[in-house]
N, C-alpha and C positions, 0 to 999 in steps of 0.2 A: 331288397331286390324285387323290381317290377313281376311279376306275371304277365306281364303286358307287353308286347314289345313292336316296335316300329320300324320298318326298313323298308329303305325306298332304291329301287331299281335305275341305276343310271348307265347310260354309255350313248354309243354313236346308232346309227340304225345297221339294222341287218347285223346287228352283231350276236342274236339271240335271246336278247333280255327275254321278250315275250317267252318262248318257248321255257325259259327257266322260271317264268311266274305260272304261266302253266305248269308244268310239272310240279311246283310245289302247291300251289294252290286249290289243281287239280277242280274240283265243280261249287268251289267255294269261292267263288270270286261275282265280282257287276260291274260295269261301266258305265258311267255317268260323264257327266261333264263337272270339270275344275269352276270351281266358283267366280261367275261373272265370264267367262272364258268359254270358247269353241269348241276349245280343245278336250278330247276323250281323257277322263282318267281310270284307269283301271286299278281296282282295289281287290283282295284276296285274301285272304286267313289260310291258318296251318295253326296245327296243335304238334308243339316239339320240344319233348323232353315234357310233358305238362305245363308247356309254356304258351301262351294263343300268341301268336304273331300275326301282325297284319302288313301286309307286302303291297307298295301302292308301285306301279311300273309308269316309271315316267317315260316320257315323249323323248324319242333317238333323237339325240341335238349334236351339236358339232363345238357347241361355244356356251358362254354364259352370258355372253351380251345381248341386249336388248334386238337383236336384228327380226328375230319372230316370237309372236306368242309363247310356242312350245318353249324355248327359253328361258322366258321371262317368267314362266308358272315352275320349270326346273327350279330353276333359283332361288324363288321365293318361298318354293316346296321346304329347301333345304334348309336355309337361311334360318325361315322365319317359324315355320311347323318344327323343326326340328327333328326330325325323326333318330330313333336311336342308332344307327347305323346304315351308312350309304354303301352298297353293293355295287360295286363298278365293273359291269362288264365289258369286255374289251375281245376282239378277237387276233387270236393268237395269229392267224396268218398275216393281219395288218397292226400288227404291236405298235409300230412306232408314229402310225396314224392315229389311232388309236389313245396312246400316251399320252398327245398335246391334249387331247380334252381332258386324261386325269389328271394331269399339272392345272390346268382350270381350274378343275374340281376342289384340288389340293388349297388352294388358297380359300375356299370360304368353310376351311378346317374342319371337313365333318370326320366322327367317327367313320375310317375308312377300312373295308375288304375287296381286295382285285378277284373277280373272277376269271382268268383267261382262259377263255370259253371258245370249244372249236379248235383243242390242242388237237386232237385227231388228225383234223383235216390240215393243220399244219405242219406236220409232220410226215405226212402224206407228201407235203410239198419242197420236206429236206431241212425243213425249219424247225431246230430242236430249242425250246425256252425253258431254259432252270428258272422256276417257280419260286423256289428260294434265294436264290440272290435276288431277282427282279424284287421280292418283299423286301431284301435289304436297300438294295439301289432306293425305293421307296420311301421304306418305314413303315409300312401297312403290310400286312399279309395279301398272298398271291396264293392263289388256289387254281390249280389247273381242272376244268370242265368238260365235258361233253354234254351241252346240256340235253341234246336230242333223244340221248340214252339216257339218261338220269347220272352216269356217271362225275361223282363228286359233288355231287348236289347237298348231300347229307353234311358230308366234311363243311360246305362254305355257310349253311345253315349254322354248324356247330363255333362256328369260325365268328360266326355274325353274331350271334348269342355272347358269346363269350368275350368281346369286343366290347358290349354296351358296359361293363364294367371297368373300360380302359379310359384314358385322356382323348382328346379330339388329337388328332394328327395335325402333327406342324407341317407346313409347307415349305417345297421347293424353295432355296432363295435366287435370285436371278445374279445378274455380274453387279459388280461392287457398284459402280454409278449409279446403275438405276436401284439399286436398293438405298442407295443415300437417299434419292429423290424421295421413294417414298418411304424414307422414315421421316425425311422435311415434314412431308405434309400428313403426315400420321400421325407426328407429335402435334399440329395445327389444329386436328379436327375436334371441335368441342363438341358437335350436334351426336347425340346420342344414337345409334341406329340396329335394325337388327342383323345387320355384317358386319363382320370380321374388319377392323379397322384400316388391315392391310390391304385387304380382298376392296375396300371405298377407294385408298387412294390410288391403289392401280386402276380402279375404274376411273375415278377422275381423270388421269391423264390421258387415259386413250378415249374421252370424251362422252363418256355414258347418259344418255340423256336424263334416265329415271334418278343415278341417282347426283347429277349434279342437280335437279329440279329439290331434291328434299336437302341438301346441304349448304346451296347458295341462299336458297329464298333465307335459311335462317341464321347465314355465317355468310355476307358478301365479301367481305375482305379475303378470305381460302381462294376467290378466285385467281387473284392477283398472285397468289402464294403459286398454285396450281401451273399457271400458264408460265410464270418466270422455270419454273424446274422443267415443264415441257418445252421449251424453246430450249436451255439449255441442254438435253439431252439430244432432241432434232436436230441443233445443230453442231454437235459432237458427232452423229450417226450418218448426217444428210438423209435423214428419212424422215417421215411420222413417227407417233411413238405408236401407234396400231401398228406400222411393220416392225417396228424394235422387237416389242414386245411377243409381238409372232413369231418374232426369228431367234430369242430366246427360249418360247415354249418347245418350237420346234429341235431348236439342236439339244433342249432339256431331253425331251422325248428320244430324240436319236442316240445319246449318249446312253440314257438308259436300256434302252431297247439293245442297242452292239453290247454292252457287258451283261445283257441277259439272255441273248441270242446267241446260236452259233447254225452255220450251215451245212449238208452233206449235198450232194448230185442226186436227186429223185429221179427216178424214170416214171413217164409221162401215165397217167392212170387211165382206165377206161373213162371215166369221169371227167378229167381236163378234156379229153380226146371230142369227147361231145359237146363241153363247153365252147371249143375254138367252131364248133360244127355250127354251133346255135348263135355265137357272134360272128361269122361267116356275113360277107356282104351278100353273098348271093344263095350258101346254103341254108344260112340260116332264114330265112321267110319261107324257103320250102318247107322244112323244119315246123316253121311256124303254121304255115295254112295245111301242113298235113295232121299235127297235132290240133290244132282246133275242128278241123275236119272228125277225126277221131273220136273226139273229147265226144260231138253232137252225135254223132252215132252209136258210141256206146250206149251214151246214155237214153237216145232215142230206144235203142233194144231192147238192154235192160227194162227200161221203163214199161215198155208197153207187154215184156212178159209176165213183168208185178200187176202191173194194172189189170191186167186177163184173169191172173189168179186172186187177186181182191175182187174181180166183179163177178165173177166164177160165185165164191164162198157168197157175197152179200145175195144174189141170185137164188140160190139156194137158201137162204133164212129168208128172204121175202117170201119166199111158198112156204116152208114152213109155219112163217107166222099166222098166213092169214087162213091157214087150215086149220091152225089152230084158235085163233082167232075171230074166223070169219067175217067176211069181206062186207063191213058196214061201211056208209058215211065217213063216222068217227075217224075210224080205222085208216080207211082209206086218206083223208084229210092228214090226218098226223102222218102215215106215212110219205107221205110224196110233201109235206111242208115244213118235216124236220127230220126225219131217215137220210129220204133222199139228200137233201144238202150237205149231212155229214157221208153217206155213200161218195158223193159227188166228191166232194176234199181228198177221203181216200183214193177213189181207185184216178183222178182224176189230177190231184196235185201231187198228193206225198212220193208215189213211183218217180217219180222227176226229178221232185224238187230236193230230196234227200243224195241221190248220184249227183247233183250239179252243185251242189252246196261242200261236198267231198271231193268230187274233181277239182275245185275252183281250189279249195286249200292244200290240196295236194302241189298243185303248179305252183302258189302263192309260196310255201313251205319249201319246194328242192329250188327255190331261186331262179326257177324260169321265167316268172311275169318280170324279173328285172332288165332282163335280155330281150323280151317284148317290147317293153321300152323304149330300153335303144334301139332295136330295129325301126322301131317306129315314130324316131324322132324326127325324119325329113318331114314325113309324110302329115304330123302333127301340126309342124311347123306351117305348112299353107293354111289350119284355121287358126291360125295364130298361137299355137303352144308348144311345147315342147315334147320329149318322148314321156317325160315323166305323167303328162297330163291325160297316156293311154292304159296306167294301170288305175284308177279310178271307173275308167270307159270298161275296162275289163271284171271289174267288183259290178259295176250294173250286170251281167248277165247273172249275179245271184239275187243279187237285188238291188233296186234304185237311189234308196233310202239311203246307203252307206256309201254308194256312189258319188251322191252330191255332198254328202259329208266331207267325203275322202277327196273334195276338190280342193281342200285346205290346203293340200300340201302345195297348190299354184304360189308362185308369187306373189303376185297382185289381183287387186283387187279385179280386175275387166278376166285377165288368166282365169280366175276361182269360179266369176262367170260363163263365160263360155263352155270350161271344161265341164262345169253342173249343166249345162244349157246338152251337150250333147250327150251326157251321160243316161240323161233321163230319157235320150229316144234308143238307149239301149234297148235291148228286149230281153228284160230280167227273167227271173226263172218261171214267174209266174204267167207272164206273156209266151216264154219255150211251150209253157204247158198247151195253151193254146194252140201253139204252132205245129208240136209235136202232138196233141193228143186230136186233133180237126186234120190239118193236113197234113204231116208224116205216114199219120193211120191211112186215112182216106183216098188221098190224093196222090201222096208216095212221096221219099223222101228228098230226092233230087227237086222237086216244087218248095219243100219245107226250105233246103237252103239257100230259096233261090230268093224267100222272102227275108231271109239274112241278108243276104249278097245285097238286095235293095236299100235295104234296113241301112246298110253302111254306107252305099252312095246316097243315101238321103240323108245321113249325118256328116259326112264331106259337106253335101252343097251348103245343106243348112249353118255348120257352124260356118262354112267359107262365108255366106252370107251378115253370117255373126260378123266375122272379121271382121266385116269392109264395114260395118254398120258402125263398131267400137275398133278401130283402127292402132295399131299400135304393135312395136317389135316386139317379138316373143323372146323372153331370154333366154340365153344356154342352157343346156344342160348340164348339172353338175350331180351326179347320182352315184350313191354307192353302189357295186358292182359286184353285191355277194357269189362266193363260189358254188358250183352245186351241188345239192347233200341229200343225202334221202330223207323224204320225212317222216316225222317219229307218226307211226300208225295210231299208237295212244293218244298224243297229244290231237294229231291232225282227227280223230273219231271222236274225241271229245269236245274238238269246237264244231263240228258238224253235227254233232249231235243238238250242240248248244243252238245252235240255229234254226234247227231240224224243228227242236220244239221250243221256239219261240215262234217260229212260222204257224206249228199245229196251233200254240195259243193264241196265236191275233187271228188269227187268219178264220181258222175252225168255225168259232164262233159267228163271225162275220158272213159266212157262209150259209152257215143255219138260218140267222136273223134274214139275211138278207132274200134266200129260196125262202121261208117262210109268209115273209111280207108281200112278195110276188103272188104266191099261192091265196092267200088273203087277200091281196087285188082283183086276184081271179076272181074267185068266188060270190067278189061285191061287185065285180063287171066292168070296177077300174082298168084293165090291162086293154081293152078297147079303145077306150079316149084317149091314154098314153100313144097308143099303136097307131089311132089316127094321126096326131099332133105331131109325129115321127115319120108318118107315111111317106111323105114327098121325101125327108133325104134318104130314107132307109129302104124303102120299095121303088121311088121314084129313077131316084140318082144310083143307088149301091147297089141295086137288085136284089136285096136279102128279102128273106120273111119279113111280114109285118110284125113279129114278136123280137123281131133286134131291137126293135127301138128302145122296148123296155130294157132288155139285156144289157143295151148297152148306156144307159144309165146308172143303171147298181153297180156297172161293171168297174165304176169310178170306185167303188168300196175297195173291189179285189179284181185284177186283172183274169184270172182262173177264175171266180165266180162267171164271169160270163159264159162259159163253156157249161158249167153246171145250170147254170138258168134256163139256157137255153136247152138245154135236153131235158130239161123239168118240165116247159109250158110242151114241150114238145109231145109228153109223154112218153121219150125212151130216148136214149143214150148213143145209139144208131144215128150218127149222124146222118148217114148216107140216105135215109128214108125218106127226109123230109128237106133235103142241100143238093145243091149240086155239086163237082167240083170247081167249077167259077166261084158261087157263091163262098164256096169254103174259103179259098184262096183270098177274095176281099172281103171277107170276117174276120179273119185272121189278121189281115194286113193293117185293118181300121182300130183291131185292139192294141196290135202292137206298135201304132203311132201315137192314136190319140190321148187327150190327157193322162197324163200320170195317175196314179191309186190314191187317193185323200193322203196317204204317209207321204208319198214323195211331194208332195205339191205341202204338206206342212216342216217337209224337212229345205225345200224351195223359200217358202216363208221366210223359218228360222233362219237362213241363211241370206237371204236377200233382199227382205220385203216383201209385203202383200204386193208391190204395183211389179216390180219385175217375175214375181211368180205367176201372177197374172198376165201375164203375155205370155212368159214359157208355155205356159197353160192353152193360150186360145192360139194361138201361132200351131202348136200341133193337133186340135183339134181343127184346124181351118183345113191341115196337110192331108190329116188322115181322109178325111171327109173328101177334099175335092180330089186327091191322086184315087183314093178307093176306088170310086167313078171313073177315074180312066185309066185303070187298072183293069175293069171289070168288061171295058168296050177292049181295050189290048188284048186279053188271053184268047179269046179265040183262033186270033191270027199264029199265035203262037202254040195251041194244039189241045188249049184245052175250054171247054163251052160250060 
């Protein structure tokens, strides 16, 4: 018996996989990318029983056919890596949705355990699942979950362990015909493969492209065998055999599900009661703009009380030091070209950026950003996408990077664009900082969300502009529609955390490096020539200091660097001293349009080319630049100079 063992995380989305890889995984886990592929893979360890397991959480799919990526890497996961045990999670409130994907599953025979996860909230809803018949209905063990609580985590662990010593699970068989068919062409296939022989010829029939490409090119005569059994079935059914075949998995699933189901009359929970509140045509955007409202001003307060008392304590060691110390050159030099820059991250980014990184997963976690969504699928739809293309739009205000990642989940290819094209004039968390640490402080915070409010109607026109440039119907919607649940504080503070400091490690540094080399331009009397070269658009046009220029250079490194720089060359932290509030207002506004942070514009790249990341790129530098300018002649009329 291994010490080693292998399980791979399967089901539909929104049904909790993650959360259950979390919880076991806990701060032993990385994500990477699947080999040759887009797509995120997420990998973990756990020590159980003295056993190391590694838990890889595959991509929420619906199907095993080739229709997307996430799919096609499922399957090959399974198939071909083999993992010792497939974990199929499923939620108990939609079992019999649910089921058709583990009748999928069933067929390419892996060692199988059901987790039906979310019994809680299903029962909440009147809907009671015997666990153990559903395992017999099966043949694979069912283990009932909560994975938000850790409850039964341990059991399906013990369950999955004790499994890899068993036979792979036989599959569902479907109605007598179509199992003749394919036994026809099961007995036909000589090409050797790493599927299940069964699991090929029902792919053949309902037309698989991957794998008719590796069985015709070297068995052409199968085809003939192939299409004679599919025309006889189709025309026995009057259908395709992709609906046959659906309409068996489905009444499989359904049969299963009513002899493992049974009902009681729930009364309606505080929870449902908010749910119909937030799919409301008309409450819910209330709902919606009061809650985003909130989110910015908590966080605005909170932040700026952290930020007082980090600049408080650093304040206080700066006198200390240099009394101890005394005030040389040296001294001076290091501090303000490598202190200040890490001062500057703290009292400057981390207040912010750690509340907006914990809010964002808190809404992501109780199932609200799905409900966003759909509210906001009219509204997507004029730049051509759908509602789903606005929870991506909503990952940009943590950050950019996972933003244009997270345009995967579009469609198509022109969809994936666009949705990255306006995601990146989000104003990520490190752009808020700016917003909220320049004008919310300074200027107040009714101005700060007034550079939101802009920020949106400049991503309307812009992507509407996208539209009409790459022209084309956006498709439906078709989205899971998770219920809502509290989220688990462990889990949701251990991926904020995980964020929290991987921001401190990219970022941090970058910060330093970056206020250091300014401070060293200083010094050799570079920061003049730069500040001339920059004059006309930055004093000329924007009405800033002549030290934006430079600012806003570096500022490509880190969008919050720029706020630090500039209080650097400034010699204090005070914005008010040396800005006005006009100025503030197009400082702000020129960071949070123009180019993206070196990440986003290499995650722009990966995902689209140098030529089209390159236009993302100068398309909003052209924005930021010429609206700044008449942004800057506008505020006055409007009350502030």
């Amino acid at each position: 018996m291994s010490d080693k063992i292998t399980i791979g995380l399967a089901g539909n989305a929104n049904v909790g996989k993650s959360v259950i890889f979390n919880q076991l995984t806990g701060l032993h886990q990385h994500v990477g990318n699947w080999p040759g592929k887009t797509v995120e893979r997420a990998e973990g360890t756990l020590v159980f029983e003295g056993r190391e397991i590694e838990i890889i959480d595959l991509p929420g799919i619906y199907s095993l056919s080739t229709y997307s990526i996430e799919e096609i890497v499922s399957r090959e996961y399974i198939a071909v890596e083999h993992p010792d045990v497939i974990i199929n999670v499923v939620d108990a409130g939609a079992l019999e949705r649910n089921l058709a994907f583990t009748v999928q599953l069933m067929e390419l025979e892996p060692r199988l355990v059901l987790a039906v996860n979310q019994i809680d909230l299903a029962e909440n809803k009147g809907i009671i699942i015997d666990t153990e018949e559903l395992g017999k209905q099966l043949g694979a063990p069912a283990l009932p979950t909560v994975a938000i609580k850790g409850t039964g985590l341990t059991d399906l662990v013990a369950t999955a362990v004790n499994m890899t010593e068993s036979a792979s699970i036989n599959p569902i068989l479907y109605g007598s015909e179509i199992e003749e068919s394919i036994e026809t062409i099961k007995d036909k296939i000589e090409v050797q493969t790493p599927y299940p022989a069964r699991w090929v010829a029902i792919k053949l029939l309902e037309r698989d492209d991957e794998i008719e490409e590796i069985l015709y090119d070297a068995h052409p005569e199968l085809r003939e065998i192939v299409e004679q059994e599919r025309i006889k079935m189709e025309s026995a059914h009057g259908h395709d055999f992709g609906s046959i075949i659906a309409s068996e998995r489905f009444a499989l699933a359904h049969r299963i599900a009513s002899n493992a189901t049974s009902h009681i009359e729930p009364q309606k929970s505080i929870g449902e009661k908010i749910e119909d509140i937030a799919s409301h045509p008309v409450l819910g955007y209330v709902m919606m703009i009061v809650s985003i409202l909130a989110v910015f001003y908590s966080i605005f307060s909170f932040g700026d009380w952290l930020a007082g008392l980090i600049d408080t304590f650093f304040a206080v060691t700066h006198t200390a030091d240099f009394n101890a110390l005394g005030e040389t050159w040296t001294t001076t030099f290091f501090w303000n070209a490598v202190v200040d820059g890490f001062i500057g991250g703290m009292v400057v980014a981390v207040p912010y950026i750690g509340p907006f990184y914990l809010v964002l997963s808190l809404l992501e976690d109780s199932g609200y950003l799905a409900r966003v969504a759909y509210l906001m699928d009219s509204a997507m739809h004029t730049i051509g996408l759908h509602g789903k293309g606005f929870i991506p739009v909503m990952l940009g205000f943590g950050c950019n990077v996972p933003a244009v990642l997270g345009a995967r989940i579009m469609e198509t290819e022109r969809e994936r664009l666009i949705c990255a094209f306006v995601a990146s004039l989000v104003p990520c968390a490190a752009r808020s900082i700016v917003i909220m640490g320049l004008v919310a402080t300074y200027v107040g915070f009714k101005w700060a969300v007034l550079l939101y409010v802009i920020d949106f109607f400049l991503i309307f026109i812009l992507g509407r502009i996208a539209y009409k440039v790459a022209p084309d119907e956006p498709v439906g919607l078709i989205m899971e529609m998770p219920g809502f649940r509290l989220p688990n504080l462990s889990t949701t503070g251990t991926r904020t955390w995980f964020k929290l400091r991987m921001f401190i490690k990219e970022a941090m540094p970058i910060m330093v490096a970056g206020n250091f080399i300014v401070q060293l331009a200083s010094v050799l009397g570079l920061l003049d020539v730069i500040e001339g070269i920059m004059s006309p658009i930055t004093v000329g046009w924007l009405g800033l200091p002549s030290a934006a220029g430079v600012v806003l250079i570096f500022g490509i490194l880190r969008k919050e660097l720029t706020l630090i720089l500039l209080g650097s060359l400034a010699g204090t932290m005070d914005f008010s001293t040396f800005m006005t509030p006009a100025q503030m207002m197009v400082f702000a506004f020129v960071v949070m349009v123009y180019v993206p942070c070196v990440s986003t514009i290499a995650a722009l790249v990966k995902e689209f080319g140098y030529t089209k990341a390159g236009i993302i790129s100068a398309v909003e530098v052209i924005v930021a630049v010429v609206l700044g300018g008449v942004l800057l002649r506008v505020l006055p009329f409007i009350g502030l100079a």
